[in-house]
N, C-alpha and C positions, 0 to 999 in steps of 0.2 A: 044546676046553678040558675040565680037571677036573670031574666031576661032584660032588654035593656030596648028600647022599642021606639023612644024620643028621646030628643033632644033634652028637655025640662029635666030626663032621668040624672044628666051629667049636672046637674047642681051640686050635686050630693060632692064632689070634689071640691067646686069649690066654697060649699059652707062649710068643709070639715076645719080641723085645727093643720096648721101648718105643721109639715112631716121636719120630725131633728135631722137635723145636717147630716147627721155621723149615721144614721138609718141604715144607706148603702152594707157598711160594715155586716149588720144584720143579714142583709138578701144572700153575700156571698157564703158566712157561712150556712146557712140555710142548703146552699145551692148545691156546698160541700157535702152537705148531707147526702142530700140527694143524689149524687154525684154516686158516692160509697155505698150507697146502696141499690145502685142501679150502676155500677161500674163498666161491664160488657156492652149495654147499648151507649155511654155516654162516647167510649171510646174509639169502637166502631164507628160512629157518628165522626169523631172525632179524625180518625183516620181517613176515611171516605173522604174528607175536607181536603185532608195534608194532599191525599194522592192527587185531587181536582185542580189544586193548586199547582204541583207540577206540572201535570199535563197542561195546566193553560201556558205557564212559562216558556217548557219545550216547543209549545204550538207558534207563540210569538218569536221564538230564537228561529224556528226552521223556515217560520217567513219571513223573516228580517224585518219584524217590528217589535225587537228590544225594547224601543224606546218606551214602546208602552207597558211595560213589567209596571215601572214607577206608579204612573197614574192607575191601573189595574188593579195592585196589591193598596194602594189609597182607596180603590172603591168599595175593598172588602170590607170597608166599614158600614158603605150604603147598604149593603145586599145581605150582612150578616144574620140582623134578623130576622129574616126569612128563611134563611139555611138551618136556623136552628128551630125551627117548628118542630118538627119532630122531639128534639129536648123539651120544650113547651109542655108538647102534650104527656111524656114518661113523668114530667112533675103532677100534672095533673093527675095519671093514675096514680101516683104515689100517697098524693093527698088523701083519693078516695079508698085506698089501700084495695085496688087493682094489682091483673096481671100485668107484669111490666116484660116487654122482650122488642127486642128489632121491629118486629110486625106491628105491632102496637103502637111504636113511637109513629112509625108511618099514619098510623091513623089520623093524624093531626091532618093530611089533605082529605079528609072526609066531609071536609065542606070546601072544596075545589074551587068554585065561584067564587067567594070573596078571599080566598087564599091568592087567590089566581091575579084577580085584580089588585091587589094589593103590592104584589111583585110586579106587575106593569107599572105601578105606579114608583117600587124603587129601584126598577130596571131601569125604568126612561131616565130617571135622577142620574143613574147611573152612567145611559150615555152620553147623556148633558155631558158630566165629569170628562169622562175622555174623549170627546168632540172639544170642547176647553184646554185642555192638556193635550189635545195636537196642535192647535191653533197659537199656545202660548210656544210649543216647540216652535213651529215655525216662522212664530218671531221675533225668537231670541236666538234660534240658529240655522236661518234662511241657507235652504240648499246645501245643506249636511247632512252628511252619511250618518245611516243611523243602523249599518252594523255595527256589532259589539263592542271591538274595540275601541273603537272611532267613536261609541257612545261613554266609552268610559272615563274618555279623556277630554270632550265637548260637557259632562255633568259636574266632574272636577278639580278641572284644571285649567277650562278657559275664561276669559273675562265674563263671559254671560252667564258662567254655573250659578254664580250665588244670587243676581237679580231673580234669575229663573230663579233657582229654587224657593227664593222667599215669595216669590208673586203666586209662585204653586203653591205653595202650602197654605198660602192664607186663602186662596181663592179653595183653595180644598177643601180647606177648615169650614168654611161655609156653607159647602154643599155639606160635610159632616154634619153641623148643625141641626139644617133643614131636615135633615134621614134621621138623627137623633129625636126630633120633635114630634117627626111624626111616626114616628115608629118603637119607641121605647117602653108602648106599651099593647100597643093597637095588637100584633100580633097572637100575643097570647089572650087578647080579649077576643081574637075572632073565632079561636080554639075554643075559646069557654064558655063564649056566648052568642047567642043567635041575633047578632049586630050586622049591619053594614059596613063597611070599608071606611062610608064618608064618618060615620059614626064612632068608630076605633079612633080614626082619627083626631078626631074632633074632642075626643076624652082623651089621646096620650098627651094631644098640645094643650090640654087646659093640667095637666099633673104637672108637665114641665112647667110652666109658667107659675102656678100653684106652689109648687115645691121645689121653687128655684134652687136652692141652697144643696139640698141633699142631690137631686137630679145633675149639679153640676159637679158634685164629687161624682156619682154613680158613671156620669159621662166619661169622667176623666180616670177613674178606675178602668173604666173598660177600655181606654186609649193606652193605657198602659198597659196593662195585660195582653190587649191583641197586640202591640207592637213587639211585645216580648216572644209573642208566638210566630209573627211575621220574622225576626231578628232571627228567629233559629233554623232558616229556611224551611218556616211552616210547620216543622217538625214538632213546636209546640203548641200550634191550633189541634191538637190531638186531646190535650187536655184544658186548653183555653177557652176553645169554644161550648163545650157542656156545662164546663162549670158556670163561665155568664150568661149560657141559656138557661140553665135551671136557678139562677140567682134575679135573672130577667121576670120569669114566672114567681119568684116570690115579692119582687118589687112587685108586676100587677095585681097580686091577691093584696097586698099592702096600699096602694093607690086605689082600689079599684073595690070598695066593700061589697057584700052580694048585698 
C-alpha cells in the first residue's frame, strides 16, 4: 500500500467529490462479505469480546461498583475501535487474497507503537468518560448506596433518575463524538500504512467533516447495531462487532484512496 508521509498528502480528501449519504449502506454489506467468508476468526473475535465484557461486569458487581456498568458499557463505544484491529487487519488479507486465521488477524499489532499509542489516546477519553459519570453520580445522588439493588431503584425510580440520565447521555454523546472523529478511520489506516498516530488522526477528522452526511448515517448505524449487541447482555457483540469492523475497513479503503 501507499505511504502517507505528510501532511499535504491528506488533500487528496478533501479535493475529492463529496461521499453519497446512503455509502455507509455499501461498507456494511461489503463487511457481510467479509464477515462470511472469514466466519471463525470474526466470531472468535467476537466471543472473546462477549466473555470480556462479563467478566468486567462480574468484576464491578463483586466490588460494589455497579454503578459504573452504565458508564462502562457507554465507553464501549470509545475503545471499540481498537478491539477490532484485528477484524481490520483479516479484511485487509482478504483484499490481498491472503491467508486468513486467528494468528493472522493478531498481526494487526505488528506495528505496536502507533497501535499502542493510539489506545492511550482512547483509553485516557475513556477515563475522562468515567471520571465524569462518577462525578455526575455523586451529584445527583450525594451519599447513596450503590449496591445493586439500591442502584436500581436510585436509576429508576427516584426524582434524580431522569435529570441524571439525560445530563449522561448527552455529556456521553459528546465524548462518543470526539472518539467517532478521531478514530473512524485512523485505525485501520495505522494497519495499512506506515503513518503516525497524529497523522491517522488528522485524516479520520478531515473524512468526518468532508463527508458529513454519510459519516453521520455510518455513526448512527453503528449506535444502533452496538446498542443492539449491548441490549442482549453482549451476547450480540459476537456478531456486531466483526461485522462493523470489517464494514469499518471498507469505509477506510473508501475515504482513504491509495
Amino acid at each position: 500500500m501507499a505511504e502517507l508521509r505528510s501532511l499535504d498528502d491528506l488533500g487528496r480528501l478533501v479535493e475529492g467529490s463529496v461521499m453519497a449519504p446512503d455509502r455507509p449502506w455499501a461498507w456494511l454489506a461489503a463487511g457481510w462479505r467479509d464477515f462470511a467468508r472469514a466466519p471463525t476468526v470474526g466470531l472468535l473475535y467476537g466471543l472473546g469480546i462477549v466473555a470480556a465484557s462479563w467478566l468486567l461486569v462480574l468484576a464491578l458487581h463483586r466490588y460494589d461498583m455497579a454503578f459504573l456498568v452504565l458508564p462502562a458499557t457507554a465507553g464501549f463505544f470509545l475503545i471499540a475501535p481498537l478491539l477490532a484491529a484485528g477484524i481490520y487487519e483479516t479484511s485487509r488479507r482478504l483484499e490481498l487474497g491472503a491467508r486468513v486465521d486467528l494468528g493472522t488477524a493478531l498481526l494487526a499489532w505488528r506495528v505496536p507503537g502507533q497501535l499502542t499509542l493510539m489506545g492511550v489516546v482512547l483509553l485516557l477519553l475513556h477515563l475522562v468518560w468515567i471520571r465524569v459519570a462518577l462525578l455526575l453520580f455523586a451529584l445527583f445522588f450525594p451519599g447513596k448506596s450503590t449496591a445493586l439493588p439500591d442502584l436500581v431503584q436510585l436509576l429508576l425510580f427516584s426524582p434524580q433518575s431522569l435529570p441524571f440520565l439525560v445530563t449522561g447521555t448527552i455529556i456521553g454523546l459528546a465524548f462518543a463524538l470526539v472518539a467517532f472523529a478521531i478514530a473512524a478511520i485512523s485505525i485501520p489506516m495505522l494497519i495499512d500504512r506506515e503513518v503516525d498516530v497524529v497523522t491517522a488522526i488528522v485524516t479520520s477528522v478531515l473524512a468526518v467533516t468532508r463527508h458529513r452526511r454519510a459519516l453521520a448515517l455510518w455513526a448512527g448505524l453503528i449506535v444502533v447495531f452496538t446498542a443492539a449487541g449491548l441490549a442482549t447482555l453482549f451476547i450480540g457483540l459476537a456478531l456486531v462487532v466483526p461485522l462493523i469492523g470489517h464494514a469499518t475497513w471498507h469505509a477506510y479503503r473508501d475515504l482513504v484512496p491509495d
